[in-house]
C-alpha positions, 0 to 999 in steps of 0.5 A, spaced: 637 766 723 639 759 720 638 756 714 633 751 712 634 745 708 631 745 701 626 740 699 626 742 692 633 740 690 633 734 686 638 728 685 642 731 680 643 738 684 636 741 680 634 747 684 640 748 689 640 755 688 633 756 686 627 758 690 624 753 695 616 753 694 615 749 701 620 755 705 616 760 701 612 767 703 609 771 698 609 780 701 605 784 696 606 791 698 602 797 698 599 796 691 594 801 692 590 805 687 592 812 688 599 809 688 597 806 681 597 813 679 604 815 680 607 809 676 612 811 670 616 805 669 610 800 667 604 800 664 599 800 671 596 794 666 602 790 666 603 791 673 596 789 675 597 783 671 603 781 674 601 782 681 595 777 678 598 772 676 603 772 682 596 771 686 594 766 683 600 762 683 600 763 690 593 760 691 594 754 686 601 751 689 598 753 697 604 759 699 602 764 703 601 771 702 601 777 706 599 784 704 599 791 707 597 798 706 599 804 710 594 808 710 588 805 705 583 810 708 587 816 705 589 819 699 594 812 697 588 809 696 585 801 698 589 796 695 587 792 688 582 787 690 584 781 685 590 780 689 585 777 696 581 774 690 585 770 687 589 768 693 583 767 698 588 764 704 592 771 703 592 775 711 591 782 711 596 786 715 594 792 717 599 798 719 598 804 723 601 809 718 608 806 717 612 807 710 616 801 712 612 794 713 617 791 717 616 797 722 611 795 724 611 789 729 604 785 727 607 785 721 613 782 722 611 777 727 605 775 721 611 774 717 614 770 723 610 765 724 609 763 717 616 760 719 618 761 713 625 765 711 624 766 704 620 772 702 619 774 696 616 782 694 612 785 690 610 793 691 608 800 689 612 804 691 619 799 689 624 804 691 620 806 698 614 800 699 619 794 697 625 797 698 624 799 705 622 792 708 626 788 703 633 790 706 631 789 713 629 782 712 635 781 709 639 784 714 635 779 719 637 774 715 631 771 711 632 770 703 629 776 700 627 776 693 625 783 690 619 782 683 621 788 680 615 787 674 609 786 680 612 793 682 612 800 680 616 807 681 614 814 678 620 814 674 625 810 670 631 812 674 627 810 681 627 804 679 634 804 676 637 806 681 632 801 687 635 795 683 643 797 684 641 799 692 637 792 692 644 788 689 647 792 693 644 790 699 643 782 697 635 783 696 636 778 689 632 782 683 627 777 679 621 777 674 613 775 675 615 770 669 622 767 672 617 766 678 612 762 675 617 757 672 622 757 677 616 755 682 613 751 677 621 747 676 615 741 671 611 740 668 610 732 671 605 736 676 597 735 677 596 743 676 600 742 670 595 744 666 593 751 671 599 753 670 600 753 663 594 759 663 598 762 668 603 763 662 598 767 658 597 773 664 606 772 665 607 772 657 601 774 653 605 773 647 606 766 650 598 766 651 599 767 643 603 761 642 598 756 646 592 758 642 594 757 635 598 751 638 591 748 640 587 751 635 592 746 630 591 741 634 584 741 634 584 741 626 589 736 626 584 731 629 578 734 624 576 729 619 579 730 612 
């Protein structure tokens, strides 16, 4: 599978090595209730959070997204609904009880026919949900990113454990915030002001930061 050109890489070398909005597939993986139960190395909050605000960006810079659940009807659970909320345009994939996604062809081809090679992942399980299709994509030859804070593990050594396999594989490991900036790259953008609001959902202290520089703002303007 080749390479695409970048076409976010700017005169100056900006961005050669960062992620490619326009080469870019978001998989959100298994992120269902029963599964949010079994989660120990995050607050459930903090992932349902960031597997928000990933939707969001998703909708709002128009990259596909793709979900799928193995089983919803069973114990696992139906998947979180904010994510088909936020981001309308996400396809739905599903599975015939397969653990690993890319064992199953519909999705493969549903990934396929995006004609993108850079997926970036998200999931419940992270060491099973994430861990599986992220390292076969890889070894066919896409450019895969693992979220490791829009996914989650019953234990903190699951997850210890699934990041060294993941670098060990080649999968590259990032955060929801690191995300959102590196998809952002500007603020000299028409959705400027959206995004900021994402940063609250990413960052809630940088929430913080807004509102008292807005609310100083404000009364900076006031009439003395």
């Amino acid at each position: 599978m080749t390479s695409k050109i970048k076409t976010s890489v700017l005169s100056s070398g900006g961005g050669l090595t960062l992620i490619d909005p326009s080469d870019t597939v978001i998989l959100l993986l298994d992120h269902q209730s029963g599964l949010f139960q079994t989660v120990k190395d995050i607050p459930v909050a903090d992932l349902r959070r960031n597997v928000t605000m990933i939707s969001k960006l998703a909708a709002l810079i128009k990259i596909p997204v793709i979900t799928t659940a193995s089983e919803p009807n069973g114990s696992n659970g139906p998947l979180m609904p904010e994510i088909h909320q936020y981001a309308p345009h996400a396809v739905y994939v599903p599975r015939k009880g397969e653990v690993n996604a890319w064992d199953n062809n519909d999705f493969v081809e549903t990934v396929k026919a995006t004609g993108r090679k850079t997926l970036v992942m998200g999931g419940v399980w992270t060491s099973v949900c994430v861990m599986f299709p992220a390292l076969d994509a890889q070894a066919a030859g896409y450019e895969v990113y693992a979220v490791i804070d829009a996914s989650g593990d019953p234990s903190e050594m699951a997850s210890r454990v699934s990041l060294a396999r993941f670098v060990q594989g080649g999968v590259k490991p990032t955060t929801t915030n690191a995300l959102l900036s590196e998809l952002h790259r500007t603020w000299a953008r028409p959705e400027a002001a959206d995004l900021a609001q994402l940063y609250a959902l990413a960052a809630p202290n940088y929430g913080a930061v807004m509102e008292s520089y807005q609310r100083a703002q404000e009364a900076a303007r006031q009439p003395n």
